[in-house]
PADRENVO-382311 format. One record per residue: residue number from 0; residue in three letters; chain; x, y, z of N, C-alpha, C in turn. Coordinates in Angstrom, 3 decimals. Example, Ala and Ser with C-alpha at 12.3 -4.5 7.8 and 13.67 -1.06 7.14 Angstrom:
pos 0	code ALA	unit A	n_X 13.190	n_Y -5.690	n_Z 7.800	ca_X 12.300	ca_Y -4.500	ca_Z 7.800	c_X 13.200	c_Y -3.300	c_Z 7.800
pos 1	code SER	unit A	n_X 12.850	n_Y -2.250	n_Z 7.080	ca_X 13.670	ca_Y -1.060	ca_Z 7.140	c_X 12.900	c_Y 0.030	c_Z 7.870
END
This chain:
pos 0	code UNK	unit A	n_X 61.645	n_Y 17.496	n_Z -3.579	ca_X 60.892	ca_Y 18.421	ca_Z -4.403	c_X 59.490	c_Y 18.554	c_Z -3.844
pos 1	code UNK	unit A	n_X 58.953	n_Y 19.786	n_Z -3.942	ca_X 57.559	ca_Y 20.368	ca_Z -3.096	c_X 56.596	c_Y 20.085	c_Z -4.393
pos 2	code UNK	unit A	n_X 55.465	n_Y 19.203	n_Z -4.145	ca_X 54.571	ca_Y 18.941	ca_Z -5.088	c_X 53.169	c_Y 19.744	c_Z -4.460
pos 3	code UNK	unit A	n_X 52.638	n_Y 20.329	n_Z -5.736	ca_X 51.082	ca_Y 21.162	ca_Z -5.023	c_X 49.868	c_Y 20.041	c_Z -5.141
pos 4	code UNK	unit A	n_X 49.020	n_Y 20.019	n_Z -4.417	ca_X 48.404	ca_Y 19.151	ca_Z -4.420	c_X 46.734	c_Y 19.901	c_Z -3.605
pos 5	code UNK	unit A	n_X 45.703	n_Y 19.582	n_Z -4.366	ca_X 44.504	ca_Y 20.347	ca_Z -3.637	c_X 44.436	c_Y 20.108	c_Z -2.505
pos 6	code UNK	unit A	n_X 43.178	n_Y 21.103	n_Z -2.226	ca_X 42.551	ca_Y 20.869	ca_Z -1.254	c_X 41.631	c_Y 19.354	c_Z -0.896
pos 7	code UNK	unit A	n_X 41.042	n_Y 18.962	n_Z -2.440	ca_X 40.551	ca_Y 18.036	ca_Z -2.393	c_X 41.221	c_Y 16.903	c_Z -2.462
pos 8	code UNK	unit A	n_X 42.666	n_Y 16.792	n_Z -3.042	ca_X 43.414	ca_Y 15.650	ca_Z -3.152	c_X 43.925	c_Y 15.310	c_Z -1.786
pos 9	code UNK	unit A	n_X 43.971	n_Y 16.775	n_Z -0.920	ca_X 44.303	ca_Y 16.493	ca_Z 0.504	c_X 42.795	c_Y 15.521	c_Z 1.371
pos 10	code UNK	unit A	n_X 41.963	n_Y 16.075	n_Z 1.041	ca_X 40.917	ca_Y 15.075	ca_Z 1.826	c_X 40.083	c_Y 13.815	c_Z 1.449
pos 11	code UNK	unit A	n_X 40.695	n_Y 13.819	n_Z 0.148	ca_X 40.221	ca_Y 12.186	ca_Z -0.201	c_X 41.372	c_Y 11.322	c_Z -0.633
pos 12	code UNK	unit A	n_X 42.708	n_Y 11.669	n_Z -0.358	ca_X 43.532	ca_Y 10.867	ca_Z -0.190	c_X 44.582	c_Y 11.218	c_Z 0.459
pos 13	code UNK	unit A	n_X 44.150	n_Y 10.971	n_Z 1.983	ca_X 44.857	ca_Y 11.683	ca_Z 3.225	c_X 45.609	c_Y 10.881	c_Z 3.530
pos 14	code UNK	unit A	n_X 45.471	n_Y 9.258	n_Z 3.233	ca_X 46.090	ca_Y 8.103	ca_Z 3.390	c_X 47.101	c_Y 8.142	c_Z 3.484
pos 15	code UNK	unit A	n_X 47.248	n_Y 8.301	n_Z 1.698	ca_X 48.523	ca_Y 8.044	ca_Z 1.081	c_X 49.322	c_Y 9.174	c_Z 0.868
pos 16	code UNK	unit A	n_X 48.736	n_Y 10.316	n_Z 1.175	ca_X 49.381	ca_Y 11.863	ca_Z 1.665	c_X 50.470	c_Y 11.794	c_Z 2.754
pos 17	code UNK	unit A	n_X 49.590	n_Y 10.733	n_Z 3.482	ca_X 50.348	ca_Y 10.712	ca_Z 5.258	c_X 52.131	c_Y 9.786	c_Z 5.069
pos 18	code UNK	unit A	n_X 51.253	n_Y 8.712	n_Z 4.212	ca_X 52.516	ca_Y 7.747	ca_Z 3.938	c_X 53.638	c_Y 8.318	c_Z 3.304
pos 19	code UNK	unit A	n_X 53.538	n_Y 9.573	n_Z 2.084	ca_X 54.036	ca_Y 10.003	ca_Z 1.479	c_X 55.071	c_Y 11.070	c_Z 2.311
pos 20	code UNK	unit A	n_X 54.282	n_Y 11.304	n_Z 3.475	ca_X 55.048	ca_Y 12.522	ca_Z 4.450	c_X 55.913	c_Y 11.264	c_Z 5.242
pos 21	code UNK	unit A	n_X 55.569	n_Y 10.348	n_Z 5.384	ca_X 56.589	ca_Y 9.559	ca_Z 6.463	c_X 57.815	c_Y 9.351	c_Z 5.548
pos 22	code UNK	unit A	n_X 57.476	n_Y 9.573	n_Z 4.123	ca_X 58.598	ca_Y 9.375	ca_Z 3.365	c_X 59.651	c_Y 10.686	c_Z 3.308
pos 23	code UNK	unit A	n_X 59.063	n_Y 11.417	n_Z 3.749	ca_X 59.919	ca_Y 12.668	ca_Z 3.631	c_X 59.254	c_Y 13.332	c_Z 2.379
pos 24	code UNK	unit A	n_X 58.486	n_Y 13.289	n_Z 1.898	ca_X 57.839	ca_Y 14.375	ca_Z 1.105	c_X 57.289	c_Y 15.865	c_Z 1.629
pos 25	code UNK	unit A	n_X 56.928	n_Y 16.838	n_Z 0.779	ca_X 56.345	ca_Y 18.232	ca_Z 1.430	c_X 55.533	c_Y 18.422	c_Z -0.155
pos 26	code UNK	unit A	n_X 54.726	n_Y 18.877	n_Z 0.268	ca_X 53.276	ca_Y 18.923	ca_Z -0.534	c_X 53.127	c_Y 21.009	c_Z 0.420
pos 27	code UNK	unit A	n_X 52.531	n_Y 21.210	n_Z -1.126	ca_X 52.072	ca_Y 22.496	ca_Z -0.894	c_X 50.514	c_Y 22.124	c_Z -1.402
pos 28	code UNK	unit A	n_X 49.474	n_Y 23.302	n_Z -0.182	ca_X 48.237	ca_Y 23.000	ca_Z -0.922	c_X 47.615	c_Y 24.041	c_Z -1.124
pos 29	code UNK	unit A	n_X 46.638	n_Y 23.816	n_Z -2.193	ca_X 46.256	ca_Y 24.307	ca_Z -3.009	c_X 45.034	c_Y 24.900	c_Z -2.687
pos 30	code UNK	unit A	n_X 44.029	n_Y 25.952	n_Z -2.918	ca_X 42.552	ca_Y 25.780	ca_Z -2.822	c_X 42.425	c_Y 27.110	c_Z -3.841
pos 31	code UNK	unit A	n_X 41.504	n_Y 25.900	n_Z -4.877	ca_X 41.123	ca_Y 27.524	ca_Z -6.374	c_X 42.751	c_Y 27.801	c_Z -6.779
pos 32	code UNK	unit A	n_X 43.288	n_Y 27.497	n_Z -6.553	ca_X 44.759	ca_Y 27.543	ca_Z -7.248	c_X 45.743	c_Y 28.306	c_Z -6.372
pos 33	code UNK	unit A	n_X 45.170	n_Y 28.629	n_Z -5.745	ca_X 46.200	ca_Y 29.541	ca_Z -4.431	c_X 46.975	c_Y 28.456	c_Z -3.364
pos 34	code UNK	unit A	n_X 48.228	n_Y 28.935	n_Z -3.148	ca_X 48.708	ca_Y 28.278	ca_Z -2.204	c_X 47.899	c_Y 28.630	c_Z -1.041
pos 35	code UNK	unit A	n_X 47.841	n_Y 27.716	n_Z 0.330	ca_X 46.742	ca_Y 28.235	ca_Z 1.542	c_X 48.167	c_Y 27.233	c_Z 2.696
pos 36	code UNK	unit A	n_X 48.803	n_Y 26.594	n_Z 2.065	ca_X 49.384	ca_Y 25.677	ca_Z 3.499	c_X 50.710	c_Y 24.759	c_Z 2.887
pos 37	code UNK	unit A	n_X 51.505	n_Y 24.425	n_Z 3.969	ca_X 52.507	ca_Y 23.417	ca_Z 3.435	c_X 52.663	c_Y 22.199	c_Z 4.524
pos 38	code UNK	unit A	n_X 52.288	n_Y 21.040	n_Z 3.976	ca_X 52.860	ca_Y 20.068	ca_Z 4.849	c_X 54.585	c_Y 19.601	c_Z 4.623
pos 39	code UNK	unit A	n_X 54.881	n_Y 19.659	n_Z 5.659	ca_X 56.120	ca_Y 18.986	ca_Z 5.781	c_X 56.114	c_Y 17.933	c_Z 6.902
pos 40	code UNK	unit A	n_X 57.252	n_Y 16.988	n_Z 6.418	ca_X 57.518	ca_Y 16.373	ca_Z 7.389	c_X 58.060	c_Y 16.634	c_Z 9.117
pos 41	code UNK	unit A	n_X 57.709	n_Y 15.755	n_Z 10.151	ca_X 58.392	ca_Y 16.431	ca_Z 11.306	c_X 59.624	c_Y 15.566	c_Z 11.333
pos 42	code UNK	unit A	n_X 60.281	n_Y 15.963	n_Z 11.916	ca_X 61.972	ca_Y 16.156	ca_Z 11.714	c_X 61.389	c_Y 14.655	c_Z 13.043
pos 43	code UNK	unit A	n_X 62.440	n_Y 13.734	n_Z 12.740	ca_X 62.849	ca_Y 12.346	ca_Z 13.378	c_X 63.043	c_Y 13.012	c_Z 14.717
pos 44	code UNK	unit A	n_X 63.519	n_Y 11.768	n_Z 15.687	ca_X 63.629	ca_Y 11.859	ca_Z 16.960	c_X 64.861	c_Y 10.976	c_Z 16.445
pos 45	code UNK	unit A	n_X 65.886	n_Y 11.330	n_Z 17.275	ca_X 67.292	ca_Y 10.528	ca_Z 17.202	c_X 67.448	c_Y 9.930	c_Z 18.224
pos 46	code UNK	unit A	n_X 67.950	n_Y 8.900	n_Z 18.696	ca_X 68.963	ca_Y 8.094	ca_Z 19.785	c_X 70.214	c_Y 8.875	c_Z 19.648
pos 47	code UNK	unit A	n_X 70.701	n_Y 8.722	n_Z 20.645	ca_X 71.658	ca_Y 9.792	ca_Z 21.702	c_X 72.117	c_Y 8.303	c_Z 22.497
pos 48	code UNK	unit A	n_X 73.345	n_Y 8.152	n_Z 22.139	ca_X 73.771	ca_Y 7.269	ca_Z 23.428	c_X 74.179	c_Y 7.792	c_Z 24.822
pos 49	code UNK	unit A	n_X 74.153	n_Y 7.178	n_Z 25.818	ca_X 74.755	ca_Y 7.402	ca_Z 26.524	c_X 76.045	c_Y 8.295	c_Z 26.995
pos 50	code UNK	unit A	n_X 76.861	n_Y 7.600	n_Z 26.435	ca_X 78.403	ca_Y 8.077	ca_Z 26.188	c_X 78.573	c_Y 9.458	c_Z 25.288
pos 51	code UNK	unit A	n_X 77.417	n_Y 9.594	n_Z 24.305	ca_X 77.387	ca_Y 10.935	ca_Z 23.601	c_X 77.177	c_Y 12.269	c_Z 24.914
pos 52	code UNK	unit A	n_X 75.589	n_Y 11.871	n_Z 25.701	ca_X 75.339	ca_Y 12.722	ca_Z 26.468	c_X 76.107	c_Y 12.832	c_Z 27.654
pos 53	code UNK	unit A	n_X 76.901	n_Y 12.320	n_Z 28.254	ca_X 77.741	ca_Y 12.733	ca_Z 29.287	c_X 78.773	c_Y 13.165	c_Z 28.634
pos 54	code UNK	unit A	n_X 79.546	n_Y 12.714	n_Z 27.473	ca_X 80.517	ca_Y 13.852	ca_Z 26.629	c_X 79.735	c_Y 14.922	c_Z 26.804
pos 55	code UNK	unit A	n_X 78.450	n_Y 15.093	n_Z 26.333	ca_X 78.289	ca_Y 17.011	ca_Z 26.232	c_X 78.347	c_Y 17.504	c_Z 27.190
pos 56	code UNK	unit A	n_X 77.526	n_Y 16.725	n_Z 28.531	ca_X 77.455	ca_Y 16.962	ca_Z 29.598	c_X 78.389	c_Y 17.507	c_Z 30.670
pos 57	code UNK	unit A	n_X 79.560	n_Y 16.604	n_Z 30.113	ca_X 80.981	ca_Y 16.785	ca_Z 31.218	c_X 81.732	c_Y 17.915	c_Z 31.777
pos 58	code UNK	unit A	n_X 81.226	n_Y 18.535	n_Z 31.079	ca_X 81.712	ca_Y 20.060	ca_Z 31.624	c_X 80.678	c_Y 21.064	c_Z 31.620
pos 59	code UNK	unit A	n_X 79.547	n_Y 20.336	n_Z 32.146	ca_X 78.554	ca_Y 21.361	ca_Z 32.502	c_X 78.686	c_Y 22.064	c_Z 34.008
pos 60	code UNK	unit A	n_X 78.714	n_Y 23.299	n_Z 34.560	ca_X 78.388	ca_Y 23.451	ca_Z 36.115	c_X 77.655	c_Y 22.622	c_Z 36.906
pos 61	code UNK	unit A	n_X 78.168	n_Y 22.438	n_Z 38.282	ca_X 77.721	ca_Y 21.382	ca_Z 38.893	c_X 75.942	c_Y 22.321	c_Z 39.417
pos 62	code UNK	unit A	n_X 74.868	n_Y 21.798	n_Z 39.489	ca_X 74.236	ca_Y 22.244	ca_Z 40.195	c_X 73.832	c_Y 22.142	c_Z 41.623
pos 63	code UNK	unit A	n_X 73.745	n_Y 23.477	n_Z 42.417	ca_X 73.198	ca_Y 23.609	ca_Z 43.461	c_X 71.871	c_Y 23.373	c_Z 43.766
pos 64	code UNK	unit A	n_X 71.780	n_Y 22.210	n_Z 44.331	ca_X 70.530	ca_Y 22.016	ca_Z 44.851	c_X 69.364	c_Y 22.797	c_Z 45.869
pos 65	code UNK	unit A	n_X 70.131	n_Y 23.165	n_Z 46.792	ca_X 69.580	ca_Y 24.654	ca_Z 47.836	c_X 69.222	c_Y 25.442	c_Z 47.048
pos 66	code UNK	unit A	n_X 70.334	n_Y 26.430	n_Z 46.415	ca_X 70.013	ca_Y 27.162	ca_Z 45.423	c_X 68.737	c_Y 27.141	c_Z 44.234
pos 67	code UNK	unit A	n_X 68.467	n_Y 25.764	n_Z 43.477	ca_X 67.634	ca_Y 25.674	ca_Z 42.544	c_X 66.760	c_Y 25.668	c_Z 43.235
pos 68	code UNK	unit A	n_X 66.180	n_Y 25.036	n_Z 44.482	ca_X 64.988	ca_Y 24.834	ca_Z 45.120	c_X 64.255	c_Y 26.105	c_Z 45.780
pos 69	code UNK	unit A	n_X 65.568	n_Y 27.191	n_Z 45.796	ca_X 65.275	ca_Y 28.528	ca_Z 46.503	c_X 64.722	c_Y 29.170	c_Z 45.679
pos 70	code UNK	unit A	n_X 65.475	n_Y 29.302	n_Z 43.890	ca_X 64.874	ca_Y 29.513	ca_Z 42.748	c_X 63.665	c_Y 29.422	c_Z 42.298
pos 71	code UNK	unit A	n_X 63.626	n_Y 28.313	n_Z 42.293	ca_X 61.928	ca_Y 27.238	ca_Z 41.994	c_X 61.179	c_Y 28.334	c_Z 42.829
pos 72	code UNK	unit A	n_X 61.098	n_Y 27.730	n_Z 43.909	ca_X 60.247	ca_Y 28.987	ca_Z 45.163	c_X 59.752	c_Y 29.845	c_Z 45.054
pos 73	code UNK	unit A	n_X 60.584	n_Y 30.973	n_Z 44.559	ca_X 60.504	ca_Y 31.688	ca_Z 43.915	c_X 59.769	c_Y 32.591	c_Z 43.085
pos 74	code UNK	unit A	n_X 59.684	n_Y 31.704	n_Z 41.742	ca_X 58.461	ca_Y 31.865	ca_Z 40.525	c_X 57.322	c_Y 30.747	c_Z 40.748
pos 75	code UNK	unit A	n_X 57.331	n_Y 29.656	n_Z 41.297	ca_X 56.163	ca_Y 29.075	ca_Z 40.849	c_X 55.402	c_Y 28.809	c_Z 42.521
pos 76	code UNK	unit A	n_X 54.157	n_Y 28.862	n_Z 42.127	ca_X 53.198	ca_Y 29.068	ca_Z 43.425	c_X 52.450	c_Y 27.647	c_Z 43.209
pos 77	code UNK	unit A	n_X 51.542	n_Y 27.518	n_Z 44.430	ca_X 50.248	ca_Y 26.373	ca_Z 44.671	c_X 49.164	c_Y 26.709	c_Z 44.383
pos 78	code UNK	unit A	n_X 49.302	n_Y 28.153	n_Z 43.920	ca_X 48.020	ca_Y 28.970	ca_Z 43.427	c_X 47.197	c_Y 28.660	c_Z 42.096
pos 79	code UNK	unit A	n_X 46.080	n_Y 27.696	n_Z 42.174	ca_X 45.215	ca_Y 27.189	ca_Z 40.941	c_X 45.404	c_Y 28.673	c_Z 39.535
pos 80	code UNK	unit A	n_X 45.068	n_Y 29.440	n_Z 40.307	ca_X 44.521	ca_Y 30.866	ca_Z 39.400	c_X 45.627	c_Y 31.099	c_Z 38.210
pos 81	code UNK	unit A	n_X 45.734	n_Y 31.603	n_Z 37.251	ca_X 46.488	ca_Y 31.904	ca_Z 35.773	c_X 47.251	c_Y 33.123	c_Z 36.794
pos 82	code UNK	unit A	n_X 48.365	n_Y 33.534	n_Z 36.742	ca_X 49.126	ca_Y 34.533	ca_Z 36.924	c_X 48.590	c_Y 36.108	c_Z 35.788
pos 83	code UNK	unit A	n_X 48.222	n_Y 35.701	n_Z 34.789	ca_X 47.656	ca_Y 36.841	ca_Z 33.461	c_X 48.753	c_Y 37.357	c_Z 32.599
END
């Protein structure tokens, strides 16, 4: 459940805001009574075994090495400057 919570409850108790998000909470906030933002939690990082990722893997195309390196070549330069 999404609880609203100020602006000010966000900056003087950011603490236990934070702890509350590691819990999986989502807080909507508030300022003058308007919604302005939503914290949510960020989504976990999982372990992946081994044996999972070469199952997905196993029937991927083999890659060409010549080929990718000709690719690469290609689009990316030694050139410091922004492309634009």
């Amino acid at each position: 459940m999404t609880q609203a919570i100020t602006q000010r409850e966000l900056r003087n108790d950011s603490g236990e805001i934070m702890r509350r998000l590691d819990r999986g909470e989502t807080f909507i906030v508030t300022r003058n009574g308007t919604p302005v933002g939503e914290l949510t939690p960020m989504r976990r990082h999982r372990f992946v075994s081994t044996d999972s990722v070469v199952a997905m893997f196993g029937n991927a195309p083999a890659i060409d090495g010549d080929r990718f390196r000709s690719d690469l070549e290609a689009i990316a330069t030694q050139d410091p400057e922004p492309r634009g």
